[in-house]
C-alpha positions as CSV (number, residue, x, y, z in Angstrom):
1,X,103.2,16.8,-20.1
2,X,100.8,14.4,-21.9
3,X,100.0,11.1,-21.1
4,X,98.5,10.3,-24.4
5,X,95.8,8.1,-24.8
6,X,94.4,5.0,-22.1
7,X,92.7,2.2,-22.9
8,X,93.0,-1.0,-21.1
9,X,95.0,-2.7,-23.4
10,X,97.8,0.3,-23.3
11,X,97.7,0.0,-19.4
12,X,98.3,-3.7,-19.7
13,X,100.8,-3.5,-22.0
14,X,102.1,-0.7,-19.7
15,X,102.1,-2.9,-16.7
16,X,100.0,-0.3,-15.5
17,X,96.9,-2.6,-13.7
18,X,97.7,-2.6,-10.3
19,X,95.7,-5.4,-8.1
20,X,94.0,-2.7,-5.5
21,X,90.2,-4.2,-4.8
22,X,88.4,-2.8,-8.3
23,X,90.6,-2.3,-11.2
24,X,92.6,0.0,-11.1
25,X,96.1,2.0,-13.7
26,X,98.9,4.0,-12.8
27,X,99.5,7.6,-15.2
28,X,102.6,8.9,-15.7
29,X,103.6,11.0,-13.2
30,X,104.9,14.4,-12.4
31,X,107.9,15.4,-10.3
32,X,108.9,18.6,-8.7
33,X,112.4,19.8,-8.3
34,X,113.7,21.9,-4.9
35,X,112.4,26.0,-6.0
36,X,114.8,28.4,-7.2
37,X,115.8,31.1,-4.8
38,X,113.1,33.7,-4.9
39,X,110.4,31.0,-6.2
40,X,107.3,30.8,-4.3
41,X,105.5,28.5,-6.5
42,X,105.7,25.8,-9.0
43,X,102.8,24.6,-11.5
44,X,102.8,21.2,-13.5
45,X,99.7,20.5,-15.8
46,X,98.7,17.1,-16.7
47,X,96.9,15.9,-19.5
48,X,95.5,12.4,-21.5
49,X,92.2,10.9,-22.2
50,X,90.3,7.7,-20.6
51,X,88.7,5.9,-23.7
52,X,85.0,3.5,-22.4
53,X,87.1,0.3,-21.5
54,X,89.0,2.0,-18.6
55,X,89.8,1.0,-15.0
56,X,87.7,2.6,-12.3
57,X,90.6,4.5,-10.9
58,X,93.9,6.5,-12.0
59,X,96.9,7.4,-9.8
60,X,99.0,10.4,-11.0
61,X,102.0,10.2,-9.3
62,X,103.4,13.7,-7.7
63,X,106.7,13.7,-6.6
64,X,106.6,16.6,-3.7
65,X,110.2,17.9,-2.3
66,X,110.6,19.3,1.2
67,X,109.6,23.0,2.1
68,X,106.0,22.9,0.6
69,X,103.6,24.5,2.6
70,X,100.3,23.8,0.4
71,X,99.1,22.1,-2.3
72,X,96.4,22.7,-4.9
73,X,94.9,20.5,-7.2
74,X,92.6,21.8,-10.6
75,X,91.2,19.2,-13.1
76,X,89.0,19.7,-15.5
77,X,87.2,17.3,-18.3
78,X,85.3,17.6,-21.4
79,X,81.5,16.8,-21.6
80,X,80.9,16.4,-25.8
81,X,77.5,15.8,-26.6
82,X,76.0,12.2,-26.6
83,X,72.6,10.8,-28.0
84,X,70.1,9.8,-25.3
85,X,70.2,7.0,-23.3
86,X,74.4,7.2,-23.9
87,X,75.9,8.3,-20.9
88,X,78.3,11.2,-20.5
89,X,81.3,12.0,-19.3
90,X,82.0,12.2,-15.6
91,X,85.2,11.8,-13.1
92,X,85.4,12.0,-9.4
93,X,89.1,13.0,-8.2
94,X,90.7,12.7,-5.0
95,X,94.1,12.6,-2.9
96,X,96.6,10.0,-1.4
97,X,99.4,11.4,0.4
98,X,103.3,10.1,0.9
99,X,102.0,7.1,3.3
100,X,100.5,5.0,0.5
101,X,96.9,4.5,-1.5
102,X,97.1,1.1,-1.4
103,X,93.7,-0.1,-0.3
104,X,92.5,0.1,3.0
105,X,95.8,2.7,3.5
106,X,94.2,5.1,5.9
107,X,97.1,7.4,6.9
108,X,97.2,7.6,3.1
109,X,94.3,9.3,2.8
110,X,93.8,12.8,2.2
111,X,90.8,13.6,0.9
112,X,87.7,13.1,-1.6
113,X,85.5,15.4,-3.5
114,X,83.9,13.2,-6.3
115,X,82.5,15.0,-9.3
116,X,81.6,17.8,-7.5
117,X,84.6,20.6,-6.5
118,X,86.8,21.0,-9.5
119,X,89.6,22.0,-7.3
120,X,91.1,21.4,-3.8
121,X,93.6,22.9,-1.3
122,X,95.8,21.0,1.2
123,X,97.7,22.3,4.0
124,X,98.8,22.0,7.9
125,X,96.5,24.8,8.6
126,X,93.4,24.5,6.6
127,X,92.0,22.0,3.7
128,X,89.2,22.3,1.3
129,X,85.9,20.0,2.7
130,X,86.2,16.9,1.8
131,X,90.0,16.6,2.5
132,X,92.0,16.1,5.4
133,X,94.7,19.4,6.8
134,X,97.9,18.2,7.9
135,X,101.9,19.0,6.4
136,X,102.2,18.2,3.1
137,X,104.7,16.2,3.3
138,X,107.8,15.9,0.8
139,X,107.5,11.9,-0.8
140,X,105.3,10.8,-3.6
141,X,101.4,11.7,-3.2
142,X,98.9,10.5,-6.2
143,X,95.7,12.2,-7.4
144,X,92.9,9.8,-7.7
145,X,90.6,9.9,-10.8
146,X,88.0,7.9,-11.4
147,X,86.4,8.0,-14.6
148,X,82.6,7.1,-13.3
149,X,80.9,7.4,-17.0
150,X,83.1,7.5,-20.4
151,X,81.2,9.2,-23.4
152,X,82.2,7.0,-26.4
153,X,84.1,10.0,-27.6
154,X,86.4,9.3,-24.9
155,X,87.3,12.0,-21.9
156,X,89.8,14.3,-22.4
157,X,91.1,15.3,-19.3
158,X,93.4,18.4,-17.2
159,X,95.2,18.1,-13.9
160,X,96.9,21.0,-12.9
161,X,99.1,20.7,-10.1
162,X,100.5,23.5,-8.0
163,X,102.8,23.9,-4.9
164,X,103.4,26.4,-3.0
165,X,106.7,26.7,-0.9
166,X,107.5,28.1,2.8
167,X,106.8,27.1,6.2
168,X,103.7,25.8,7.6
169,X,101.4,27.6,9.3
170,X,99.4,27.1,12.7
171,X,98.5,23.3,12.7
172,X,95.2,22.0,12.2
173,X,93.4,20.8,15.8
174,X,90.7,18.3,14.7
175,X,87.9,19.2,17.4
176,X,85.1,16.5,17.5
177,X,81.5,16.3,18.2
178,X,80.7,15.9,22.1
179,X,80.0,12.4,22.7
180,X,76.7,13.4,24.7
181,X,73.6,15.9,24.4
182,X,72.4,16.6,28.0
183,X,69.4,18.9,26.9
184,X,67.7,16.3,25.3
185,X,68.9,13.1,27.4
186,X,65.9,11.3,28.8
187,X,67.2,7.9,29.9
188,X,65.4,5.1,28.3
189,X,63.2,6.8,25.6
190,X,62.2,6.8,21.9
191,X,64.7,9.3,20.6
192,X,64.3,10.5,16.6
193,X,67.5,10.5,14.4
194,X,68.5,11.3,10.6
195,X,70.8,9.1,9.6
196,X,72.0,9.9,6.6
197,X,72.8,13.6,6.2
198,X,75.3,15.2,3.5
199,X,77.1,19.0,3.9
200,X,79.9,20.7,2.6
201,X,82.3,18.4,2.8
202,X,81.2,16.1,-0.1
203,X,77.7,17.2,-2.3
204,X,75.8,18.6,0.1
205,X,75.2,22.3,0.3
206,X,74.6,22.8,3.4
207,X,77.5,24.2,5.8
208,X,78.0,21.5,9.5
209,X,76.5,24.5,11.0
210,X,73.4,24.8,9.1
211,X,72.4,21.2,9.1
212,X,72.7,21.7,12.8
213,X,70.1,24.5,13.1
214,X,67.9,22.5,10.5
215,X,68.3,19.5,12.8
216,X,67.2,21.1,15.4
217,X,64.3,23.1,14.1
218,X,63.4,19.2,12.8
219,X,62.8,18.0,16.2
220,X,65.5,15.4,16.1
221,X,67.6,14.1,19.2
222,X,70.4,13.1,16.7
223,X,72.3,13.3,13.8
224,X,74.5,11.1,11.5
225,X,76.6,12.9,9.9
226,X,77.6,10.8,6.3
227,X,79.7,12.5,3.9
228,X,80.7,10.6,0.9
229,X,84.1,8.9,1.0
230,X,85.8,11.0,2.9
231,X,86.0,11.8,6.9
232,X,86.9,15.4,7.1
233,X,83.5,16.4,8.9
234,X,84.0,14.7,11.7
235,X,86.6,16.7,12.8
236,X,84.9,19.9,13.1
237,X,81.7,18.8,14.2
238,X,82.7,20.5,17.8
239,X,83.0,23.6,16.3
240,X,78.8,23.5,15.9
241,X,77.8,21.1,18.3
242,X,75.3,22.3,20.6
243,X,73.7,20.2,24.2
244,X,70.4,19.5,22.2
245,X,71.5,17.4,19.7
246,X,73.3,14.5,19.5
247,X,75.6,14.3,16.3
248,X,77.2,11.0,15.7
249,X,79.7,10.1,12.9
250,X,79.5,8.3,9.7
251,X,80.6,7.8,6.2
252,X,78.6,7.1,3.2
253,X,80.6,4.6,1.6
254,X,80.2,5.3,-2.1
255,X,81.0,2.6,-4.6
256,X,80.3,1.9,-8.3
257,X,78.1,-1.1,-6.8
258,X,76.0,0.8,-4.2
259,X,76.2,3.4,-1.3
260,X,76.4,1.6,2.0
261,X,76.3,4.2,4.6
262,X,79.0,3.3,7.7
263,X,77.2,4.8,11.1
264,X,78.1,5.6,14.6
265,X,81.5,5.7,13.7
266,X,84.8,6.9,16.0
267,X,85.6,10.5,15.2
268,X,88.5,10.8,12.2
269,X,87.2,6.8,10.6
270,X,87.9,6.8,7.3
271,X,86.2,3.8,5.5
272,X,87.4,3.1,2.1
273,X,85.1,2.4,-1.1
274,X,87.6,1.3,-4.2
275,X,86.0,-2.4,-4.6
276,X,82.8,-3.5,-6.3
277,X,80.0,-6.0,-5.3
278,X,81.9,-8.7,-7.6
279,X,85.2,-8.3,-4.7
280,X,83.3,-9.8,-2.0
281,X,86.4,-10.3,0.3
282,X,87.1,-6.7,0.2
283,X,83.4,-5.6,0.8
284,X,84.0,-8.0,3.9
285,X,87.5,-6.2,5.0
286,X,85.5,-3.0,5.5
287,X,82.5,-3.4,7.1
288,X,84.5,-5.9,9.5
289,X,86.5,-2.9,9.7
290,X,83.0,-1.1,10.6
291,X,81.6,-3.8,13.2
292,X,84.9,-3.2,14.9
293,X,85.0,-0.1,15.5
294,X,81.5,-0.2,16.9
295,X,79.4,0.9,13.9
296,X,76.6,-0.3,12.1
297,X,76.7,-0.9,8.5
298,X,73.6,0.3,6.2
299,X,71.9,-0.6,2.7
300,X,71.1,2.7,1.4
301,X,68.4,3.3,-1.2
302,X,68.6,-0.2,-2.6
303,X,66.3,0.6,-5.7
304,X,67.4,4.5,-6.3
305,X,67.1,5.3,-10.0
306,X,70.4,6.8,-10.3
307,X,74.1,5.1,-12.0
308,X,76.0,3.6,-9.7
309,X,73.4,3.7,-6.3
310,X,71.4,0.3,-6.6
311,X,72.7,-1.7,-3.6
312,X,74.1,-5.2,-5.1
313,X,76.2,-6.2,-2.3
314,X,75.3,-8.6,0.4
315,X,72.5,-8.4,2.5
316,X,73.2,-10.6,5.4
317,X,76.7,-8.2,6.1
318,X,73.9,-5.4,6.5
319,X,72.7,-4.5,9.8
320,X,70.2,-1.7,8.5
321,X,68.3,-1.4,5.6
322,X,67.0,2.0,4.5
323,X,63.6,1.4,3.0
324,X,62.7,5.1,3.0
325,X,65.1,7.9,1.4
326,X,63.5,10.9,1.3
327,X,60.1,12.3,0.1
328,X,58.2,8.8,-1.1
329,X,59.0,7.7,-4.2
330,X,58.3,4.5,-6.4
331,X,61.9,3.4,-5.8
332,X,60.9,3.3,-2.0
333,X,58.2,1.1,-2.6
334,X,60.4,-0.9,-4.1
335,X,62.6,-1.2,-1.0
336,X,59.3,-1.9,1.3
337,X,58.5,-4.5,-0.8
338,X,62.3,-6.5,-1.0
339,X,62.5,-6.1,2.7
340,X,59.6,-7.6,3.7
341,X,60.3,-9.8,1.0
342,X,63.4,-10.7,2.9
343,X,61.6,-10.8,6.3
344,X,58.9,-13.1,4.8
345,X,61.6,-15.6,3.8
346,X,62.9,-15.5,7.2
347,X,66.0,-13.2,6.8
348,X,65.0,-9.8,8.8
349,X,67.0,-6.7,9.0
350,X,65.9,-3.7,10.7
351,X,64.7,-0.8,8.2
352,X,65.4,2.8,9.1
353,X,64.2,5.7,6.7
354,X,66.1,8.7,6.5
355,X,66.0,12.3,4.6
356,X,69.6,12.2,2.5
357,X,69.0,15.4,2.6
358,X,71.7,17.5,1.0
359,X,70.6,20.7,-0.1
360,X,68.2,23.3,1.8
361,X,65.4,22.7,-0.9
362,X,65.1,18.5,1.1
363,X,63.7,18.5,4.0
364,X,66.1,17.5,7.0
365,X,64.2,14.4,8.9
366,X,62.0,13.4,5.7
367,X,62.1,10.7,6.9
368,X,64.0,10.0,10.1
369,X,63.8,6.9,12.5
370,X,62.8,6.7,15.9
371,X,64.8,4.4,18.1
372,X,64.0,2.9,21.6
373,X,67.1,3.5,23.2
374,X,68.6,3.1,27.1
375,X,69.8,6.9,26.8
376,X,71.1,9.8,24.0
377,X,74.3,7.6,23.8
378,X,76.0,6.6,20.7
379,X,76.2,2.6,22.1
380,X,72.6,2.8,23.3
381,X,70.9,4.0,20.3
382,X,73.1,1.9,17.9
383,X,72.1,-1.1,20.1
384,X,68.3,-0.3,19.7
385,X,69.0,0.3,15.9
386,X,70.3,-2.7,15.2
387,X,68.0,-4.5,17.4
388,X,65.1,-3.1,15.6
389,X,63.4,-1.1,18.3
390,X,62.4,1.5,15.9
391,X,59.5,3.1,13.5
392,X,59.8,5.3,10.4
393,X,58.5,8.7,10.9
394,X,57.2,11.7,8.0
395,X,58.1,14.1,10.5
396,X,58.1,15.1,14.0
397,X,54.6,15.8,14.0
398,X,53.7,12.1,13.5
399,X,53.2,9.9,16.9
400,X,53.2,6.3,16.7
401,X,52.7,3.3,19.5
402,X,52.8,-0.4,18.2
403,X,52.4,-3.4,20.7
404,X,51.1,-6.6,21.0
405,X,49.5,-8.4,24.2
406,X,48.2,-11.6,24.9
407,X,48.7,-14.5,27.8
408,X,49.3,-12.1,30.0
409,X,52.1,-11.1,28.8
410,X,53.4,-7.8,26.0
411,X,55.8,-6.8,23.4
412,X,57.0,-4.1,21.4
413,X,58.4,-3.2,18.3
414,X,61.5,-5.7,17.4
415,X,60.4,-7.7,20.7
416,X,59.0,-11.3,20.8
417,X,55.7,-12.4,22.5
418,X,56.2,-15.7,23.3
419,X,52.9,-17.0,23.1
420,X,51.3,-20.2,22.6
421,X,50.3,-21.0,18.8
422,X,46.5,-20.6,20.5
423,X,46.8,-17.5,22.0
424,X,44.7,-14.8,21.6
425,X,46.7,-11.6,20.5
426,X,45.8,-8.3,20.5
427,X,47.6,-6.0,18.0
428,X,47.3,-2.5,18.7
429,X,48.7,1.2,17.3
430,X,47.8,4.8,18.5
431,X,48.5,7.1,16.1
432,X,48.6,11.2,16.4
433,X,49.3,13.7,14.0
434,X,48.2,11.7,11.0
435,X,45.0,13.3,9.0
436,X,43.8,11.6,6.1
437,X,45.6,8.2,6.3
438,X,45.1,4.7,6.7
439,X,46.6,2.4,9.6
440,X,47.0,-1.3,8.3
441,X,48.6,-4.5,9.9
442,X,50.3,-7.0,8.2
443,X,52.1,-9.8,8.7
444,X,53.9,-12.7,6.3
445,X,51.1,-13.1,4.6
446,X,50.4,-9.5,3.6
447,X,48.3,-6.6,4.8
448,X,45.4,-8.4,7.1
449,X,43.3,-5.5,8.7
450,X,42.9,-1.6,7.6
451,X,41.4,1.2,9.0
452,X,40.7,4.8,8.4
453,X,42.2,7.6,10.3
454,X,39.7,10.4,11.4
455,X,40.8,14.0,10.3
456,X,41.9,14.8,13.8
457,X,44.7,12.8,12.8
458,X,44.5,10.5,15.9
459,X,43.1,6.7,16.5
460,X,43.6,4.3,17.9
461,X,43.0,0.7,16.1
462,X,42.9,-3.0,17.1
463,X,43.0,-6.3,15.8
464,X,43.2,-10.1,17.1
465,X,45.1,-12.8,15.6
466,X,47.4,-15.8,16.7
467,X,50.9,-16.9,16.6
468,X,49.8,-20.1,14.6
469,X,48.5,-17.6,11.5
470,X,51.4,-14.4,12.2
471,X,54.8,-15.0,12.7
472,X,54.7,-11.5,13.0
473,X,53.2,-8.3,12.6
474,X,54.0,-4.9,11.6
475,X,51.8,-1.4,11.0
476,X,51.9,0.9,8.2
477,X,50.1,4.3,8.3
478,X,49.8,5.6,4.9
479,X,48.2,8.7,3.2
480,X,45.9,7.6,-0.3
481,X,46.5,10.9,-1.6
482,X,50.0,11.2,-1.8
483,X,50.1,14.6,0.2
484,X,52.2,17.5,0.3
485,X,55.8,15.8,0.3
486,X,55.1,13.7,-3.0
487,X,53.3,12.8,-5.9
488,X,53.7,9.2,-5.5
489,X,50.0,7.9,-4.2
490,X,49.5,6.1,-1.0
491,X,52.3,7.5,0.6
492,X,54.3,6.2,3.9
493,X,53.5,8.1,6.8
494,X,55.0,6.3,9.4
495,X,55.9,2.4,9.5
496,X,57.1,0.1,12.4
497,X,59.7,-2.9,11.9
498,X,57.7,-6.1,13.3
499,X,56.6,-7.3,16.3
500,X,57.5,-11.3,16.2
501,X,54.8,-13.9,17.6
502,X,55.3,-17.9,18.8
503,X,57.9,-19.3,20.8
504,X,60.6,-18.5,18.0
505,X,63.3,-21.1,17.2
């Protein structure tokens, strides 16, 4: 069947607009009957075109009767040339089962691939990554598209949908990661995590297990594992787990306003994503739905040069902001410089860098964040996240230590000294593992004392101030010449979140 053209205005006219967080239009559906004796299968193809002025998401009702066993799902678009600086065609697709896809429906939910499978499987035994296994149920399920960019041609769309008929197999057994790592427990310790990490089961290429050995091989003490929009990793994550590395869960929250990462999540949380900045209630609904289930909520790559990933949501909901995303760009810069914006005006939240890494070409823990925790415990090292015990790191090769001292008393990273306006203080990093960089402080009035690392790649460097000229401090250890990870000069190496001075209000 053909839908025929959709615009906006034939959806409207259509009743079509349903009120779902970001706009959204109903298609005309597709319904399959009870098989024929003898029939093992049963194909339906669906096809229309989105014109530019279209709703960010589609529903395509199926109609599923009882005694399906699987379900498969194959679109496919056309990409017609466009001039530069026009933007192409592109459409994410997804699935709803018979439960609902209203928003926030969680038992609804069934899976997510974006843009970057062209097909899917469901069924009770098995499901492609990205989606969740389970009986396909007889009721109405819908597809999801979302057209993400519209070429002014328009984008002429294919869904085909095909069921297959019998009894269910062996049921899936969803078999999370251990909630503990003894090989690397250490009690209170700085422990170094990656927490943002894509396989499989949205656009990363690497399999759980792989990002496990490259985890490992990294040096880190955990893992957050943050496919996009979807939850289907963390129910295999036990299947790969291993006692030397802590993998926690999250979800990368992928909107058309921003990517807000959801970490330290309970196994099988499904976090939904169909709202933009401009539906601030909804934005609210979820990561409220995040802070109580124990979870932090992140600002990822605020200033990354790609459509759709500029964070434009509220800051103060964040509890993380990740200033670092991969090998040093420009656009990280640019995320330094807002946040200490932000922390100069009073408003601090606690940086963490991670790698994003999704294929085997990016480096797994460039960058990661280390994090003073009470143990290798998903509560512990959230607590120190979001408390701001923690430094940026290159890689596990870089050491840093960052305190302050002064009447008699000390502090470390995220800490208060609470020290007379007249106090002496005595800032102080050791650094190892850091050829050919500089270490600078710098507090709300900029960067107030530099000095240069020898090539053994260890110093250690002082300076004095007091709390009536820093309301804080914080250390950056960078490398002029770029180095081997970018071409971006004066490179991050490793940078601490600050040290606050003065009685505090």
């Amino acid at each position: 069947m053909s839908t025929g053209d959709l615009s906006r205005r034939n959806l409207l006219r259509a009743g079509g607009i349903v009120a779902a967080g970001a706009a959204t239009g109903l298609l005309p559906g597709v319904a399959f009957a009870a098989p024929a004796p003898g029939t093992s299968q049963q194909t339906k193809t669906v096809t229309g075109m989105f014109k530019p002025d279209v709703p960010d998401w589609y529903y395509l009702p199926v109609d599923v009767p009882r005694g399906v066993k699987q379900i498969d799902v194959v679109y496919s678009y056309d990409k017609p040339a466009v001039p530069p600086g026009v933007r192409g065609n592109a459409c994410d697709i997804g699935m709803f089962g018979p439960e609902g896809h209203e928003l926030g429906n969680t038992r609804g939910f069934r899976g997510w691939s974006g843009g970057f499978r062209d097909r899917f499987s469901i069924s009770a035994t098995e499901a492609t990554p990205g989606y969740v296994a389970g009986p396909v149920r007889a009721g109405r399920w819908h597809v999801v598209l979302g057209p993400y960019t519209v070429a002014p041609q328009g984008l002429n769309y294919r869904v085909d949908v095909t069921l297959t008929f019998g009894p269910d197999g062996a049921p899936f057994r969803p078999n999370p990661a251990p909630e503990s790592a003894p090989a690397r427990q250490r009690g209170r310790s700085w422990y170094r995590g990656d927490c943002h990490l894509h396989t499989v089961h949205s656009d990363g290429k690497r399999t759980p297990e792989q990002l496990v050995a490259d985890a490992r091989a990294a040096g880190l003490d955990f893992i957050v594992s943050t496919d996009h929009n979807t939850n289907s990793s963390q129910l295999v994550w036990g299947d790969y787990a291993t006692d030397d590395l802590l993998i926690l869960n999250g979800e990368e929250v992928t909107t058309r306003s921003g990517h807000w990462p959801a970490i330290g999540l309970p196994a099988g949380t499904w976090i939904d994503w169909r709202y933009r900045a401009s539906d601030a209630a909804d934005f609210r609904r979820f990561t409220d739905q995040v802070h109580r289930a124990g979870g932090l909520v992140t600002a990822a790559h605020p200033f990354a040069n790609c459509f759709g990933c500029t964070y434009e949501f509220a800051y103060e909901i964040a509890d993380l902001v990740e200033v670092w995303n991969g090998p040093w760009t420009q656009d990280d810069e640019a995320s330094v410089t807002h946040w200490d914006g932000l922390l100069r005006g009073g408003r601090w939240i606690p940086a963490i860098g991670d790698s994003d890494a999704h294929n085997p070409d990016q480096t797994v823990a460039l960058p990661h964040t280390v994090v003073q925790a009470g143990s290798l415990r998903r509560a512990e090292l959230l607590a120190g996240l979001k408390a701001g015990r923690s430094w940026l790191a290159e890689s596990q090769a870089v050491n840093l230590e960052f305190g302050v001292t002064g009447g008699g008393r000390g502090a470390g990273i995220g800490e208060r000294l609470a020290a007379g306006t007249g106090t002496p203080v005595t800032v102080s990093a050791t650094v190892g593992g850091v050829p050919g960089t500089t270490v600078t402080f710098l507090d709300q009035l900029g960067p107030e004392h530099t000095e240069t690392v020898p090539e053994s790649g260890r110093a250690t460097v002082t300076w004095t101030t007091y709390p009536r000229y820093s309301r804080w401090v914080r250390v950056e250890v960078r490398r002029p010449s770029g180095g081997p990870n970018t071409t971006t000069p004066n490179a991050m190496v490793a940078m601490s979140n600050p040290i606050f001075l003065g009685a505090g209000s």
